[in-house]
C-alpha positions as a Markdown table, in Angstrom:
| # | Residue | x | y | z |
|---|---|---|---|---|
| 1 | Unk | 127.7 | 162.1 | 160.6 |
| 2 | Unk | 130.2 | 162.1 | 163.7 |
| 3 | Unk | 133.3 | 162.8 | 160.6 |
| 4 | Unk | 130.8 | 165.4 | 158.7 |
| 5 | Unk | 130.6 | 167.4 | 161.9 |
| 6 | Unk | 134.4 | 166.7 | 162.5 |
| 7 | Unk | 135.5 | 167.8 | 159.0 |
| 8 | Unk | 133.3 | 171.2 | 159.1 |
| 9 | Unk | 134.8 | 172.0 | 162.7 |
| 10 | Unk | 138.3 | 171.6 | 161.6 |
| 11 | Unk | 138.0 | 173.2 | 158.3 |
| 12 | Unk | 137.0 | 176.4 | 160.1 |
| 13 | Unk | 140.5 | 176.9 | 161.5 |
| 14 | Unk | 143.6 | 177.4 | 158.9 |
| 15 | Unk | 146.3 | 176.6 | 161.6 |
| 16 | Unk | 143.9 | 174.2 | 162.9 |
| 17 | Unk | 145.4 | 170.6 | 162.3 |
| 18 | Unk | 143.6 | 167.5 | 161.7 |
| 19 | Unk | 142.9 | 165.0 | 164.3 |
| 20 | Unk | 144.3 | 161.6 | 163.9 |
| 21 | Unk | 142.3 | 159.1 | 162.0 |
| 22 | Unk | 140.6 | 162.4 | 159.9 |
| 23 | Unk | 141.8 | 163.4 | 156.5 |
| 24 | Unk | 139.4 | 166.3 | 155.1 |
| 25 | Unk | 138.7 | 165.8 | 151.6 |
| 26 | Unk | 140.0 | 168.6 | 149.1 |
| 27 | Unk | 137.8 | 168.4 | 146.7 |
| 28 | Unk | 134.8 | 169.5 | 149.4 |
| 29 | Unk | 133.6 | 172.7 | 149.8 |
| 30 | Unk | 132.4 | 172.8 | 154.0 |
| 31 | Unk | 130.9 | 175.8 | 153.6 |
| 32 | Unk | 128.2 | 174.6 | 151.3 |
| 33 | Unk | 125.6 | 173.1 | 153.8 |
| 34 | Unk | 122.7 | 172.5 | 150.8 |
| 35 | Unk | 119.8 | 173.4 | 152.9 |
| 36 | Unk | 117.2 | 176.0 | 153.1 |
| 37 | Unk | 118.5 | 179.1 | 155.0 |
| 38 | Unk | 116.1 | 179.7 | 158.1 |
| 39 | Unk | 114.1 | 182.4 | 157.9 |
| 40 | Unk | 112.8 | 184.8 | 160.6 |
| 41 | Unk | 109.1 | 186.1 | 161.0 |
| 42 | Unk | 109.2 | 188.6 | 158.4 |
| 43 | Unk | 111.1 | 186.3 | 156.2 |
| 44 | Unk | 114.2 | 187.6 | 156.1 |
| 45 | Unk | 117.2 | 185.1 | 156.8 |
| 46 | Unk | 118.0 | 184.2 | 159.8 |
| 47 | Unk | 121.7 | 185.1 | 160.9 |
| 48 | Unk | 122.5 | 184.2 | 164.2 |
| 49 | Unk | 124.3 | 186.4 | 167.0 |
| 50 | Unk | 126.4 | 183.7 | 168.4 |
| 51 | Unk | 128.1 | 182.7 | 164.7 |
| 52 | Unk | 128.9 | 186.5 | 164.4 |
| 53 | Unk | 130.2 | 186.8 | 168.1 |
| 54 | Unk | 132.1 | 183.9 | 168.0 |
| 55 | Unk | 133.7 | 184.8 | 164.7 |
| 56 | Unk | 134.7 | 188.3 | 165.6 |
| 57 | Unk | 136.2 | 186.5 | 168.5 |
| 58 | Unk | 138.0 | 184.1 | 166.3 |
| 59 | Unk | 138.8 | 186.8 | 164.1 |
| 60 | Unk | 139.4 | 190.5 | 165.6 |
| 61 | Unk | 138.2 | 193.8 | 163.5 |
| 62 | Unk | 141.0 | 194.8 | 161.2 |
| 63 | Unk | 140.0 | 198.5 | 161.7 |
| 64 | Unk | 140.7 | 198.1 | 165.5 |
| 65 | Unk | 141.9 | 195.0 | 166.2 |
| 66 | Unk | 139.1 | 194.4 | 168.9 |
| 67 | Unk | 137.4 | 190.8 | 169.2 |
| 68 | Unk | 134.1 | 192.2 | 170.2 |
| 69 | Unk | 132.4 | 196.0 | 169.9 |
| 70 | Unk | 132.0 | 197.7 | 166.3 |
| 71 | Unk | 134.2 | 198.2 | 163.4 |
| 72 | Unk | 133.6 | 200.8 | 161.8 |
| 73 | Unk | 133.9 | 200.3 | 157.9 |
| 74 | Unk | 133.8 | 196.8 | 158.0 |
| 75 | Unk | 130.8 | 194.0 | 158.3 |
| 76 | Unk | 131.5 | 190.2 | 159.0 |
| 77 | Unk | 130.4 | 188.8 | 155.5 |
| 78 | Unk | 129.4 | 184.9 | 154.6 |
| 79 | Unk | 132.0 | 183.4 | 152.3 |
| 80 | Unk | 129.2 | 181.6 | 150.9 |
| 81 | Unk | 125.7 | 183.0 | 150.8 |
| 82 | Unk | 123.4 | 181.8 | 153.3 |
| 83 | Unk | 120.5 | 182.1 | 150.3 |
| 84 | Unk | 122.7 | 180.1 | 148.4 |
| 85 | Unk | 123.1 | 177.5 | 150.7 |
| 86 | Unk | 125.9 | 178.4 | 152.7 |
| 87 | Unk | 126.7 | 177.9 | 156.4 |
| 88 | Unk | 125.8 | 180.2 | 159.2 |
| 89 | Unk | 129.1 | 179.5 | 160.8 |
| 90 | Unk | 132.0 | 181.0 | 162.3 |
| 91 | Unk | 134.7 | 179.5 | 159.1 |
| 92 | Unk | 132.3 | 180.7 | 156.6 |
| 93 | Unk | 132.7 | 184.3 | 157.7 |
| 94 | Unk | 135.1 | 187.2 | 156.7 |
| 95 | Unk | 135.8 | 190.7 | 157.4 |
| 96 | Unk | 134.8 | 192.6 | 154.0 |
| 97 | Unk | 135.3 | 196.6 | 154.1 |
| 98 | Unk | 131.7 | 198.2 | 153.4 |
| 99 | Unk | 132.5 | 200.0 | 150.3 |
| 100 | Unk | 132.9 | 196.7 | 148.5 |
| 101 | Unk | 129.8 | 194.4 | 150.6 |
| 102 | Unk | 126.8 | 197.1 | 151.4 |
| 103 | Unk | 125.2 | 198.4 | 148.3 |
| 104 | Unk | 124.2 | 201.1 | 151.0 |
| 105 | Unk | 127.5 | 202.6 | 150.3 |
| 106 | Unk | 126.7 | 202.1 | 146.4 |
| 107 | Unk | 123.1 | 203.0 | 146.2 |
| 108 | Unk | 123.4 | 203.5 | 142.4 |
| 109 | Unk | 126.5 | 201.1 | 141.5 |
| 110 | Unk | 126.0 | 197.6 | 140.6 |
| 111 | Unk | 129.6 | 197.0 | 141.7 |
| 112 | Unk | 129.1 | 195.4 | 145.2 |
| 113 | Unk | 128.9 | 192.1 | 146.6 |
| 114 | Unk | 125.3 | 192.1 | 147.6 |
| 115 | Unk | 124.3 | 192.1 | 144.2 |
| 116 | Unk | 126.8 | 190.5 | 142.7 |
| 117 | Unk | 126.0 | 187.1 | 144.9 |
| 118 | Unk | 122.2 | 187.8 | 143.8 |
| 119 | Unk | 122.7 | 187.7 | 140.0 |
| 120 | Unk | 125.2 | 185.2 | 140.3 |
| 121 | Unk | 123.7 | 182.9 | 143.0 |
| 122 | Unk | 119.6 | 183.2 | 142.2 |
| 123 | Unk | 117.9 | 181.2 | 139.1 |
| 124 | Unk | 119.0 | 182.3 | 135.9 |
| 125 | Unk | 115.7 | 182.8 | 134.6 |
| 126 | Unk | 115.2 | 185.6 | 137.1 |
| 127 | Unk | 116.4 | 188.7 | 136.2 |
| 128 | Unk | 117.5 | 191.4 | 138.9 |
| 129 | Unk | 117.3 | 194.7 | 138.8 |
């Protein structure tokens, strides 16, 4: 469990280099954790604050270059959906700009992310619309 938890930390960090004794595996995807994403009160997923914080911290805005405070046409985006079975963590996070993540931007469009990662990722026998 002790070189799971390693491998995941290290992974998160492309300059990061592996500790001696440690050899990630290639053919492993970290930022697949398999499990049922958490789900808040009204059943939405859970995202926390502190993953988001930390990886704007790790990773300033491009629009301002700022490691914390807004960025404005930009949202911090899971590599890998958390609905999916993804991580909420900081190396499975990037800056996307909004016109490509939000359908808000695309009310009408199927083109963006959001619903790309719900046809793709949900059970083929379910259609969305």
């Amino acid at each position: 469990m002790r070189r799971l938890w390693l491998a995941v930390l290290f992974a998160s960090s492309a300059l990061a280099q592996e500790p001696p004794g440690l050899t990630l595996d290639p053919s492993v995807d970290y930022r697949f954790c398999g499990m049922p994403p958490k789900r808040d009160a009204d059943g939405s997923i859970h995202r926390s604050s502190a993953v988001r914080a930390a990886a704007q911290r790790a990773h300033p805005c491009p629009a301002t270059g700022q490691r914390t405070g807004a960025c404005p046409g930009w949202a911090l985006d899971h590599d890998w959906p958390l609905a999916a079975g993804g991580c909420d963590a900081v190396f499975n996070m990037t800056w996307m700009p909004l016109s490509i993540k939000s359908c808000a931007w695309r009310p009408f469009g199927p083109l963006c992310k959001d619903r790309y990662e719900i046809q793709i990722f949900s059970d083929p026998i379910i259609q969305v619309k």
